[in-house]
DRENDO-1510 file (C-alpha; in Angstrom, 1 decimal, always signed):
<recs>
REC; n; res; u; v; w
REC; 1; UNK; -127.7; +105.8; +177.2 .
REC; 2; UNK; -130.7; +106.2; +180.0 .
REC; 3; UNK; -130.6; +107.1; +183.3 .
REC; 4; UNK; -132.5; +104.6; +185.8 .
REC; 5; UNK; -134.2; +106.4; +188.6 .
REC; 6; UNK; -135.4; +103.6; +190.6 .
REC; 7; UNK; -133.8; +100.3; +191.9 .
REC; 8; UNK; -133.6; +98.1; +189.8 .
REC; 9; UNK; -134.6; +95.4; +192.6 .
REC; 10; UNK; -137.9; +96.7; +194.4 .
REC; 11; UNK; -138.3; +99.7; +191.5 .
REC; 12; UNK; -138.0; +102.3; +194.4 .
REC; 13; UNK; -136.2; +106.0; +194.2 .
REC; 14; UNK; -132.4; +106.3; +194.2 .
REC; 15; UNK; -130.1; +108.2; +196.2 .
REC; 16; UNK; -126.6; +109.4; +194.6 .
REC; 17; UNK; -123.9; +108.4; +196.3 .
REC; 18; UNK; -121.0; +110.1; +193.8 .
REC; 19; UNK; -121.1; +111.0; +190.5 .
REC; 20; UNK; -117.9; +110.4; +188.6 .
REC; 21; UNK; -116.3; +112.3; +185.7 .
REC; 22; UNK; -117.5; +110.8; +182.3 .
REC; 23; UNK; -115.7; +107.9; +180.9 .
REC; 24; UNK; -114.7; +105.5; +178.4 .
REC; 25; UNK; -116.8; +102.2; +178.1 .
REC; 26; UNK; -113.7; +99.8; +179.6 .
REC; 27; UNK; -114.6; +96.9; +177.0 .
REC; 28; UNK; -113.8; +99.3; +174.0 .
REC; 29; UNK; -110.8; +98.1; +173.3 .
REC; 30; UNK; -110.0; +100.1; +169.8 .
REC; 31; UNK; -107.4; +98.9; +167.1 .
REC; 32; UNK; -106.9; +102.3; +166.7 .
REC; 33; UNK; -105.8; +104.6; +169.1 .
REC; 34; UNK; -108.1; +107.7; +169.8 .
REC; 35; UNK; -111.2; +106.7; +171.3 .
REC; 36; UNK; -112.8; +109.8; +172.6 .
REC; 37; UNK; -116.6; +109.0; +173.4 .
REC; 38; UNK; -117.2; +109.1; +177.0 .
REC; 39; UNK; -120.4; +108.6; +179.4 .
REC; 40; UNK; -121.5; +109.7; +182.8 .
REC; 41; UNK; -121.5; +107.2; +185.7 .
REC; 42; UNK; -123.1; +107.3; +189.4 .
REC; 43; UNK; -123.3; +105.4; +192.3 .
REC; 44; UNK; -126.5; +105.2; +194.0 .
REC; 45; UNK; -128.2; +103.3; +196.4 .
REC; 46; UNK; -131.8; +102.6; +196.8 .
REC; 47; UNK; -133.7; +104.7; +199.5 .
REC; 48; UNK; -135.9; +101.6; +200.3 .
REC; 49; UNK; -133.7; +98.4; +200.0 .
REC; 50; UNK; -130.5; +99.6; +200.0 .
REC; 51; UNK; -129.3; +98.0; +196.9 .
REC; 52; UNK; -126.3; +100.1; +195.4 .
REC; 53; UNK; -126.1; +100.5; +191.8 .
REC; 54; UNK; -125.1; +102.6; +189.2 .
REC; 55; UNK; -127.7; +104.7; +187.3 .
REC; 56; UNK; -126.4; +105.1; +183.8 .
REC; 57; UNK; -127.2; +102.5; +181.6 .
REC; 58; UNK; -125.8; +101.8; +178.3 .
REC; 59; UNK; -127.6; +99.4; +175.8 .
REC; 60; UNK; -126.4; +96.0; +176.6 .
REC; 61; UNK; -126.1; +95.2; +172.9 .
REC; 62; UNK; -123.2; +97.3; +172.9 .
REC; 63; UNK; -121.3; +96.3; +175.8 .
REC; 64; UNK; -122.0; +92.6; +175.1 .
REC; 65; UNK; -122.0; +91.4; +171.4 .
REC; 66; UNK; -118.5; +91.8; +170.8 .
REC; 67; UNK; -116.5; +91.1; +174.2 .
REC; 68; UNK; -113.0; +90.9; +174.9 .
REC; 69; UNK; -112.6; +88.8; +178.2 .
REC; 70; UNK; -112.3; +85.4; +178.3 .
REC; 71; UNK; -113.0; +82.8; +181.2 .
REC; 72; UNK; -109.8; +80.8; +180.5 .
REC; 73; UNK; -106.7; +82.9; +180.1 .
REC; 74; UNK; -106.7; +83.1; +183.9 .
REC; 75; UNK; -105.4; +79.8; +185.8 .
REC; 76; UNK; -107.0; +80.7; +189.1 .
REC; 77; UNK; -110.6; +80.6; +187.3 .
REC; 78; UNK; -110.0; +76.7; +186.5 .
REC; 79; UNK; -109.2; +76.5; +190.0 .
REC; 80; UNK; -112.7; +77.7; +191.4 .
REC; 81; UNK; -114.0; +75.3; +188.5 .
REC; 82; UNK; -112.5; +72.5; +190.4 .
REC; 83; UNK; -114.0; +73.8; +193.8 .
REC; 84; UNK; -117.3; +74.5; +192.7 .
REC; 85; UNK; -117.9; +70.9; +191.2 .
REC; 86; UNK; -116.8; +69.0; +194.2 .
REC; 87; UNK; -119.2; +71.5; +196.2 .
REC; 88; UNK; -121.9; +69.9; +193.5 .
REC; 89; UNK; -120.5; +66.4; +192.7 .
REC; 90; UNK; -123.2; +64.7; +194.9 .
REC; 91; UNK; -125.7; +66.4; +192.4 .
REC; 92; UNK; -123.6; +65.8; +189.2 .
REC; 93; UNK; -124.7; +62.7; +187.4 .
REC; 94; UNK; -124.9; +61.5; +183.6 .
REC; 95; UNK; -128.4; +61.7; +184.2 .
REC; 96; UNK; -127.9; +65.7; +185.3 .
REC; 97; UNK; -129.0; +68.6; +183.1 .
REC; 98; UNK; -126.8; +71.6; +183.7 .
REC; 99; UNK; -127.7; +75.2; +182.1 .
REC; 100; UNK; -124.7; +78.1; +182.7 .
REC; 101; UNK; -126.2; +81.6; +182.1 .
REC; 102; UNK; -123.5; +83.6; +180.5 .
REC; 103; UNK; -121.0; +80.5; +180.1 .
REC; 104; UNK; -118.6; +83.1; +178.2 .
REC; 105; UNK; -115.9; +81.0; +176.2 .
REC; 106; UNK; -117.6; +78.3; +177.4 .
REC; 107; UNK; -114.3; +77.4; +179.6 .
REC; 108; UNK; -116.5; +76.1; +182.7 .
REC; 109; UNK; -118.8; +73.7; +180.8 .
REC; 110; UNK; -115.7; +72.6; +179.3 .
REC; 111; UNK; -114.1; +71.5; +182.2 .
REC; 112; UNK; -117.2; +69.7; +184.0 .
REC; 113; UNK; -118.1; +67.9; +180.2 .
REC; 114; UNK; -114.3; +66.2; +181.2 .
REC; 115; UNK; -115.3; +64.7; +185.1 .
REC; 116; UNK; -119.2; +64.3; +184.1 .
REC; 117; UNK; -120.3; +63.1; +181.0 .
REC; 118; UNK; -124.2; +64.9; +181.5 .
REC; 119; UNK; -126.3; +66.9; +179.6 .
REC; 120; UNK; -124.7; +70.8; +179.2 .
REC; 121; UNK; -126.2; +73.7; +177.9 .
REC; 122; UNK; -124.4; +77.3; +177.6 .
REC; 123; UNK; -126.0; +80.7; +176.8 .
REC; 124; UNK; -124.1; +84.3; +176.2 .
REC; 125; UNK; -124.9; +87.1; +174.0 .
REC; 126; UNK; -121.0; +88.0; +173.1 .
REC; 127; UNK; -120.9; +86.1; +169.3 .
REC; 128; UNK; -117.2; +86.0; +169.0 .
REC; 129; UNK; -115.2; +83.8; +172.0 .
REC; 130; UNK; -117.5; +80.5; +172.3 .
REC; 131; UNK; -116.2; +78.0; +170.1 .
REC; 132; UNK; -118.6; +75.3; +169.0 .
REC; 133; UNK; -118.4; +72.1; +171.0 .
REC; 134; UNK; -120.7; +68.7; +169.8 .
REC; 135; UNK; -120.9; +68.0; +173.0 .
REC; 136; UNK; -121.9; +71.6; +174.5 .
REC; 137; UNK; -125.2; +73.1; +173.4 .
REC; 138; UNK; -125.0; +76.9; +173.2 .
REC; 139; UNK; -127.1; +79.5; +172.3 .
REC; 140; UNK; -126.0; +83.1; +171.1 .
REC; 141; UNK; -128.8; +85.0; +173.5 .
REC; 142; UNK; -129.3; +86.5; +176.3 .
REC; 143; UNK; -131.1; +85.0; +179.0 .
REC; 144; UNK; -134.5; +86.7; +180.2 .
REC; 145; UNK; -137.8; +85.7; +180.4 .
REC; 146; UNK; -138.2; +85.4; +176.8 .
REC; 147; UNK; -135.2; +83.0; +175.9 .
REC; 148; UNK; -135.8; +81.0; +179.0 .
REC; 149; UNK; -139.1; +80.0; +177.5 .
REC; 150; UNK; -137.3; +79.5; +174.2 .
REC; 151; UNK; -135.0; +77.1; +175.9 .
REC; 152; UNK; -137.5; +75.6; +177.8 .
REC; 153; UNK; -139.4; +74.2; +174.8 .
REC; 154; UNK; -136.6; +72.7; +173.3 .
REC; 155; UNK; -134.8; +71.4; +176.7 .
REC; 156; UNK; -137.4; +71.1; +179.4 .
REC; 157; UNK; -136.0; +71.9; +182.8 .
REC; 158; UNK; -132.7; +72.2; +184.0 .
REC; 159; UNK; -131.5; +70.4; +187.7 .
REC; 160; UNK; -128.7; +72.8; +187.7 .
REC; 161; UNK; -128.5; +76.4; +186.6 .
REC; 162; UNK; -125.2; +78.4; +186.8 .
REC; 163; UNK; -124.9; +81.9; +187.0 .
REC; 164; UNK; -121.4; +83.1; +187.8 .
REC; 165; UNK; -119.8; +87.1; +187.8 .
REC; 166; UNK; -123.4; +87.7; +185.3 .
REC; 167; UNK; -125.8; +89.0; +188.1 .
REC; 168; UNK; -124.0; +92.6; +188.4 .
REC; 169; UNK; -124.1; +93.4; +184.5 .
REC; 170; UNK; -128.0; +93.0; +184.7 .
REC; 171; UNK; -129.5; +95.8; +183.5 .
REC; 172; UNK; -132.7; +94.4; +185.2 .
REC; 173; UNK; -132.4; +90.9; +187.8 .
REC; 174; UNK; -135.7; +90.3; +188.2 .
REC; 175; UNK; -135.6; +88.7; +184.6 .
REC; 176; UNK; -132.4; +86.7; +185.2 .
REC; 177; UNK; -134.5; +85.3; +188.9 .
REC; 178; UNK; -137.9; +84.8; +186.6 .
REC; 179; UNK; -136.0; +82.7; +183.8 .
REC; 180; UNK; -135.1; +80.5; +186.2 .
REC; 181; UNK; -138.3; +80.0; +188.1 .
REC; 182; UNK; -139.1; +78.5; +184.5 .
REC; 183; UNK; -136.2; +76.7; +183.9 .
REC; 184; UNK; -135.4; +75.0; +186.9 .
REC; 185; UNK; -137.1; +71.1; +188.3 .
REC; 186; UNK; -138.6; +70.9; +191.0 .
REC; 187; UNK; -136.1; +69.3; +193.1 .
REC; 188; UNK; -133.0; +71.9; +190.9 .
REC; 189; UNK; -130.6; +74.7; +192.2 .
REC; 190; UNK; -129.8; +77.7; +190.9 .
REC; 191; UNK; -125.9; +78.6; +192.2 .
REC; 192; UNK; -124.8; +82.2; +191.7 .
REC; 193; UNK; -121.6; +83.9; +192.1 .
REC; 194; UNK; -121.3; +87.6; +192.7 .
REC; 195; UNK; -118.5; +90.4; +193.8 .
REC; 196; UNK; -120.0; +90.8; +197.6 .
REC; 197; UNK; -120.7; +94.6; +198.5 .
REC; 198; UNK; -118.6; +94.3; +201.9 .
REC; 199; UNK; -115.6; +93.9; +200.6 .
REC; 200; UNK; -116.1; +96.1; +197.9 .
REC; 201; UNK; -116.9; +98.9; +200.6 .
REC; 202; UNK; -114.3; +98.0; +203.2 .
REC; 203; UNK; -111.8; +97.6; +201.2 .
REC; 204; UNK; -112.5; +100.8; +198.8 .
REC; 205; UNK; -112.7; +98.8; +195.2 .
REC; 206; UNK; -114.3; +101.7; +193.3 .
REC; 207; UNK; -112.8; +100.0; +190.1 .
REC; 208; UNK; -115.4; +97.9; +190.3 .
REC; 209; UNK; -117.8; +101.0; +189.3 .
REC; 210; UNK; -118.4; +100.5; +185.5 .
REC; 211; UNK; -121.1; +100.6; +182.8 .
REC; 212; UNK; -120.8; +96.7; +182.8 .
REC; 213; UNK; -121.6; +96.3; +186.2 .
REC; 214; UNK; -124.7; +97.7; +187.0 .
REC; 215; UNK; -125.4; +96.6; +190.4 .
REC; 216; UNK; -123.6; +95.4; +193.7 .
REC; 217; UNK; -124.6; +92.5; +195.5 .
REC; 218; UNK; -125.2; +91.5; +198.9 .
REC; 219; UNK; -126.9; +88.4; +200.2 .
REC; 220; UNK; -129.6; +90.7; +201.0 .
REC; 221; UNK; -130.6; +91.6; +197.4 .
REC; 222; UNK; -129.8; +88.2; +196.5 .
REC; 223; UNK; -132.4; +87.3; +198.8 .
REC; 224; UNK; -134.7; +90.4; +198.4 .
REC; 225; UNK; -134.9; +88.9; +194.3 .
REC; 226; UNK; -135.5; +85.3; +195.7 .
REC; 227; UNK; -138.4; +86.5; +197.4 .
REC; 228; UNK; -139.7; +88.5; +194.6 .
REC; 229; UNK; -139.9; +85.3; +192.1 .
REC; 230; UNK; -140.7; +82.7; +193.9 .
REC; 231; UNK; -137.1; +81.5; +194.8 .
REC; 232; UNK; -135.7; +80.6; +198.6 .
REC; 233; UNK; -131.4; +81.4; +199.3 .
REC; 234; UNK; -130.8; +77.8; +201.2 .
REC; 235; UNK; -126.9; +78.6; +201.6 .
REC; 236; UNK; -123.9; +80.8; +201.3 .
REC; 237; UNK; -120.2; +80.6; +200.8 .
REC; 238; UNK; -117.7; +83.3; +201.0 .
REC; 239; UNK; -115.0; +82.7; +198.2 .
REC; 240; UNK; -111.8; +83.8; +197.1 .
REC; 241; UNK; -112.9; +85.7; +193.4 .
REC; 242; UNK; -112.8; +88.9; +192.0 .
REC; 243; UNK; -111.4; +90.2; +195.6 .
REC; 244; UNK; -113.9; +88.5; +197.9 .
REC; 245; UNK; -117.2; +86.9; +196.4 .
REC; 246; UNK; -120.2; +85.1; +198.0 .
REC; 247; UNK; -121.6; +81.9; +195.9 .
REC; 248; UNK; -125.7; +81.3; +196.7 .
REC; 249; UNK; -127.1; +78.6; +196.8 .
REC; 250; UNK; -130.8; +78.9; +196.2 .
REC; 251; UNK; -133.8; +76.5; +195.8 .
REC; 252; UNK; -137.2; +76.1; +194.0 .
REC; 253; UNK; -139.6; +76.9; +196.4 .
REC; 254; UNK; -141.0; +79.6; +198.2 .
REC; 255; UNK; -140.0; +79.1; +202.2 .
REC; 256; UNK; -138.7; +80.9; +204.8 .
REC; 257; UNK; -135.2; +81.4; +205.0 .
REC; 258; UNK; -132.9; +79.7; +207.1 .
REC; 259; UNK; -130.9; +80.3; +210.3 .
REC; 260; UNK; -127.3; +80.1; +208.5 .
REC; 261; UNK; -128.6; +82.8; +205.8 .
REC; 262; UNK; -130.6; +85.0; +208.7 .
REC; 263; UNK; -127.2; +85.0; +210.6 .
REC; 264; UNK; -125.3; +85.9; +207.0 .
REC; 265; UNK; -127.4; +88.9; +206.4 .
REC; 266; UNK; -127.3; +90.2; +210.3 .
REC; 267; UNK; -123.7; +90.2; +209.7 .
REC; 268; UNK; -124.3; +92.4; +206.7 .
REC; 269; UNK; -126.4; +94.5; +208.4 .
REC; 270; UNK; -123.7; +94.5; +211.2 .
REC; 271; UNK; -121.4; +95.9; +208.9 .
REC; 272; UNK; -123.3; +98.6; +207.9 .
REC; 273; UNK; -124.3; +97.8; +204.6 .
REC; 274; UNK; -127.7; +99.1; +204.5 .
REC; 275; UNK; -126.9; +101.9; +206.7 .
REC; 276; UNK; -127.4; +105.3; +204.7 .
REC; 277; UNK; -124.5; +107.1; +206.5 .
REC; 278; UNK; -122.3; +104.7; +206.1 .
REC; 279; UNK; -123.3; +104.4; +202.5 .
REC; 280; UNK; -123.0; +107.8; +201.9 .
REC; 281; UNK; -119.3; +108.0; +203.0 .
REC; 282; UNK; -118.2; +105.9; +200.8 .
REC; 283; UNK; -117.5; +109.0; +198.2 .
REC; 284; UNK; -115.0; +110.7; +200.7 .
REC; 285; UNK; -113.1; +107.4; +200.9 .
REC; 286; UNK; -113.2; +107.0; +197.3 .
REC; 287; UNK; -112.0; +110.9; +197.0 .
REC; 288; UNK; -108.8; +110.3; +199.1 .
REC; 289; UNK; -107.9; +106.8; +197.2 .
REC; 290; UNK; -108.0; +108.3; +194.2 .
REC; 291; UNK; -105.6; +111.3; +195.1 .
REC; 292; UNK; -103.3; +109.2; +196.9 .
REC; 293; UNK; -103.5; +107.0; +194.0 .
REC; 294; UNK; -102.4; +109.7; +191.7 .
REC; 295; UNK; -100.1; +111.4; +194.3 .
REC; 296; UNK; -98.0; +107.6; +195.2 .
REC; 297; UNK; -97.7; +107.1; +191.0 .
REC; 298; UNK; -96.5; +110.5; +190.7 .
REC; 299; UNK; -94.0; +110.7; +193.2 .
REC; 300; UNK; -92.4; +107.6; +192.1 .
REC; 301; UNK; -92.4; +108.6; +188.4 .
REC; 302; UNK; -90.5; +112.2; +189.5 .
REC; 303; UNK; -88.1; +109.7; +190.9 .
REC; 304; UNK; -87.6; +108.7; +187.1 .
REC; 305; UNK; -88.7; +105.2; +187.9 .
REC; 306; UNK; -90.1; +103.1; +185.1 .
REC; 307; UNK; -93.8; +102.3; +185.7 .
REC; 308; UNK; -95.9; +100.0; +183.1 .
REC; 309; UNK; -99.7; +98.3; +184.5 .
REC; 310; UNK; -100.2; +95.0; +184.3 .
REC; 311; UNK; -104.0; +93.8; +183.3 .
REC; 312; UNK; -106.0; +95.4; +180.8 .
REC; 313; UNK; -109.2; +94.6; +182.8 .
REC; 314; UNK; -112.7; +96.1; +183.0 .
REC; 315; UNK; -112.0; +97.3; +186.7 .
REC; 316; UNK; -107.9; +98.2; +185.4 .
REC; 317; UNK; -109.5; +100.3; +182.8 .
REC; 318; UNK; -111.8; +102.4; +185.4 .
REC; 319; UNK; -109.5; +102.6; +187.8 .
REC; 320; UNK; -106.7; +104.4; +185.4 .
REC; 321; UNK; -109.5; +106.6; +183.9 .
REC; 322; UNK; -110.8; +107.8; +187.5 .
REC; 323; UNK; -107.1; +108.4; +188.7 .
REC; 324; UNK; -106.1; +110.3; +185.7 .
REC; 325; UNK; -103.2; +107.1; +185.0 .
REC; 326; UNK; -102.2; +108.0; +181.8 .
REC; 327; UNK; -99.5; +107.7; +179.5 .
REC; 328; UNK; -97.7; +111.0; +181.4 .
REC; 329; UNK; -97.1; +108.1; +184.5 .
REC; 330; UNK; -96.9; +104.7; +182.6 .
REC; 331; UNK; -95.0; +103.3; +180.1 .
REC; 332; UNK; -96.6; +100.3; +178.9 .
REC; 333; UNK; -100.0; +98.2; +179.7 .
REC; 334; UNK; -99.8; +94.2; +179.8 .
REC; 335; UNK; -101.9; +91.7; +179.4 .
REC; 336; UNK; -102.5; +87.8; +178.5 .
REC; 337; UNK; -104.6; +88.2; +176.3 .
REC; 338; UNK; -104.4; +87.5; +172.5 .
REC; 339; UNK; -107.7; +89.3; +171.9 .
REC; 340; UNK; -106.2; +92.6; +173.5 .
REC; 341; UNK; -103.0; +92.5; +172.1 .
REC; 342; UNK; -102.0; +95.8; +169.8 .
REC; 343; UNK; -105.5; +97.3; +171.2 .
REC; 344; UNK; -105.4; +100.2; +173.2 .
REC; 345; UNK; -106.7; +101.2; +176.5 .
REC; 346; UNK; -110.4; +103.3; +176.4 .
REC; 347; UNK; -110.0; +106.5; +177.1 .
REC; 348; UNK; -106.5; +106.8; +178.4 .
REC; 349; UNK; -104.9; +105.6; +175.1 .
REC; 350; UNK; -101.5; +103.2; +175.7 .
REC; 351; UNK; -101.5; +100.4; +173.1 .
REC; 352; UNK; -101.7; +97.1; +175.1 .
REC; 353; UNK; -98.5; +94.5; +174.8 .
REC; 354; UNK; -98.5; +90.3; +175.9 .
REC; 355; UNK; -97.5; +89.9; +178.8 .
REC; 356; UNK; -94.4; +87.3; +178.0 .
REC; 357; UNK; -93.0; +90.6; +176.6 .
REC; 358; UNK; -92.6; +92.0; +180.3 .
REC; 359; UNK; -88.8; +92.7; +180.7 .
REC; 360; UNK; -86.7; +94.2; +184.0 .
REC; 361; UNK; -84.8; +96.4; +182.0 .
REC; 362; UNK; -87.6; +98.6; +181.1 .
REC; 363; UNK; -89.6; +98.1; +183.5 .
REC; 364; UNK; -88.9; +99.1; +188.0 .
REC; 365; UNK; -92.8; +98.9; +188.9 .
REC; 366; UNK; -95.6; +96.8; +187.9 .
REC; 367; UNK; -99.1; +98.7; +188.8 .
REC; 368; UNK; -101.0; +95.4; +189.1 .
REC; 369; UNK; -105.2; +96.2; +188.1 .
REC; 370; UNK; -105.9; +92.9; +188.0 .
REC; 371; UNK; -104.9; +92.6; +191.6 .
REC; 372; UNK; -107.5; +90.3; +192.2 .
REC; 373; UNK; -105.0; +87.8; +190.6 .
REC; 374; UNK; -102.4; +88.7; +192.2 .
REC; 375; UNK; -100.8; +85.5; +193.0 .
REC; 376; UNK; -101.0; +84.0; +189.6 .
REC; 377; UNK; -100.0; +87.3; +188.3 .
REC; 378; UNK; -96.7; +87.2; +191.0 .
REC; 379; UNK; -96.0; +83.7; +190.4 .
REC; 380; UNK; -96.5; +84.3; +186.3 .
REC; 381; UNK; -93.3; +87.0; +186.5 .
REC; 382; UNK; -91.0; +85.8; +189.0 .
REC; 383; UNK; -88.3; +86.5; +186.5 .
REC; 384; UNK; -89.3; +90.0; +186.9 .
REC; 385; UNK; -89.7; +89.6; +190.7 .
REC; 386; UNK; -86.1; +88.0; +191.4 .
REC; 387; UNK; -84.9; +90.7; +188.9 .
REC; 388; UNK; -86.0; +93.3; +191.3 .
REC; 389; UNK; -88.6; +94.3; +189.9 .
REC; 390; UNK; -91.7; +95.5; +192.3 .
REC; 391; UNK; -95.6; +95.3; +192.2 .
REC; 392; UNK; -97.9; +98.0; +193.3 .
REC; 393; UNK; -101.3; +96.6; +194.8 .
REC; 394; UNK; -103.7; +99.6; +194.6 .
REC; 395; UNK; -106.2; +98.2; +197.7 .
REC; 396; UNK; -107.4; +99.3; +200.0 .
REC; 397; UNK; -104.3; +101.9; +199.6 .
REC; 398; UNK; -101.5; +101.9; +197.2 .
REC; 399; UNK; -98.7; +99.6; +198.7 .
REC; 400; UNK; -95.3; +97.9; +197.1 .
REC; 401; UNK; -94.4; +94.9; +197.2 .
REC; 402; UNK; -91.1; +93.0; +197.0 .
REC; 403; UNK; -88.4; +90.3; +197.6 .
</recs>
């Protein structure tokens, strides 16, 4: 592990913002239980451009190689699939060639090879969830500078580049923004999807602080990049992912931006997002979630209620380790996933069941950490819901919910 001392955006000093307890890596999901090696983990932001970002940084090799979440065992991911290629349909052609930067399982290229017929080309380092396709290139890599020229020499340039939930576990953007610049035509976009920073603030999603994500992104920085390699932001969209996202539209050229993006990042700025105070307070807020986290678990648990978590997510994972949600307040930890399934949860230790295994009898309170899915998740166990079961939603305060 190192410690970054300057942004990884414009390379300037950082400025802590909190500095959590160490913690398990919340990819490690062990076969055995007893995983005990933990790492330090701060929040910072960046004195000159505001970026915030985390300053511990693992080597990506070991977060990356060998991962555990795939792209299709959630339903509302196809659904943003379907969305983002009629936003693109106009550009999508048999003619079209389409790279996706960190294409995962390879569950989005999937789905556009079955409405266009075109040219698709995915790249990830993980070596263990893509599944080779004929008509899917892939390579096992990941993208910089370096591997963009590798692809560009076998593959020319691209007319659409996807980048989607990759930007924030970047350990440095810049060579993510100056691959492109070599990969894309003249005429090409690059669309990327990130977690936006306001939400993330506003609404306290702290769980979103991990050794995977490495940075926090507004359309600011996404802009501040575009202007440091050659790239121009042409649009926006605010999305429903991963709890409120923005997708970016940017171009091949250097120009000045336009008024629907200058409007965009007044209303960050509006909202305080680059405001150091503001910035700054974001550790008190996180300090009181967390104990009323703890505290609203608890109290329901001295009730003898039955508590298990559903979601054996990266952001799940955090959030039980900063809250101390351990196997003294819950049960049993769910999940969909056939890769997790008889794993156990870094650093807290509760072996992970399937989720068809969920059953009211045992169970009076779901603790949903995937939250972000919360309506597939509801609509996935409304056995359990009719039963009289209830969920807990831990944002932006611990709430139930009920029939």
């Amino acid at each position: 592990m190192r410690v970054r001392k300057k942004c990884r955006i414009c390379n300037h000093r950082l400025q802590n913002i909190i500095s959590f307890k160490k913690i398990s890596l919340v990819g490690n999901f062990f076969k055995k239980e007893g995983d005990s090696k933990k790492f330090p983990i701060s929040l910072n932001f960046c004195k000159k451009c505001k970026h915030v970002q985390i300053a511990e940084i693992i080597n990506p090799k070991k977060l990356f190689t060998d991962y555990l979440w795939q792209t299709s065992v959630s339903k509302t991911n196809f659904l943003l699939f379907n969305e983002l290629i009629k936003q693109y349909r106009k550009f999508l052609t048999k003619k079209t060639k389409v790279l996706e930067i960190a294409c995962n399982d390879g569950s989005f290229l999937k789905y556009l090879q079955k409405k266009i017929d075109c040219f698709l080309l995915g790249i990830d380092p993980a070596k263990n969830i893509f599944k080779e396709n004929k008509k899917i290139k892939f390579l096992n890599s990941f993208f910089n500078v370096s591997s963009s020229k590798t692809l560009g020499k076998k593959y020319g340039k691209f007319d659409i580049i996807f980048a989607r939930n990759v930007l924030a576990h970047v350990t440095d953007p810049n060579e993510i923004f100056k691959g492109v610049k070599n990969l894309l035509s003249k005429k090409g976009i690059f669309v990327i999807e990130v977690p936006h920073l306001l939400p993330i603030l506003k609404n306290i999603q702290y769980d979103n602080i991990f050794h995977e994500h490495q940075g926090f992104h507004s359309l600011k920085s996404i802009s501040d990049l575009c202007k440091k390699n050659g790239l121009t932001v042409s649009n926006v969209k605010e999305i429903n992912s991963q709890g409120g996202s923005i997708r970016c539209e940017i171009i091949n050229e250097e120009k000045n931006v336009n008024s629907k993006i200058k409007k965009f990042i007044n209303y960050e700025f509006k909202n305080r997002l680059f405001d150091t105070k503001y910035l700054r307070s974001f550790k008190y807020k996180i300090l009181s979630h967390n104990k009323a986290m703890y505290n609203f678990l608890y109290n329901l648990k001295n009730r003898n209620n039955k508590i298990s978590v559903y979601g054996a997510s990266g952001k799940g994972q955090a959030l039980m380790q900063f809250c101390n949600i351990n196997y003294k307040l819950i049960d049993k930890v769910y999940d969909k996933s056939n890769l997790k399934k008889g794993r156990f949860t870094p650093g807290t230790n509760i072996k992970i069941n399937l989720s068809k295994y969920i059953d009211r009898k045992n169970i009076d309170y779901l603790l949903l950490l995937s939250w972000n899915l919360k309506s597939e998740i509801m609509s996935q166990e409304k056995v359990f819901f009719k039963q009289g079961g209830k969920f807990i939603i831990p944002f932006p305060k611990p709430r139930i919910i009920k029939i």
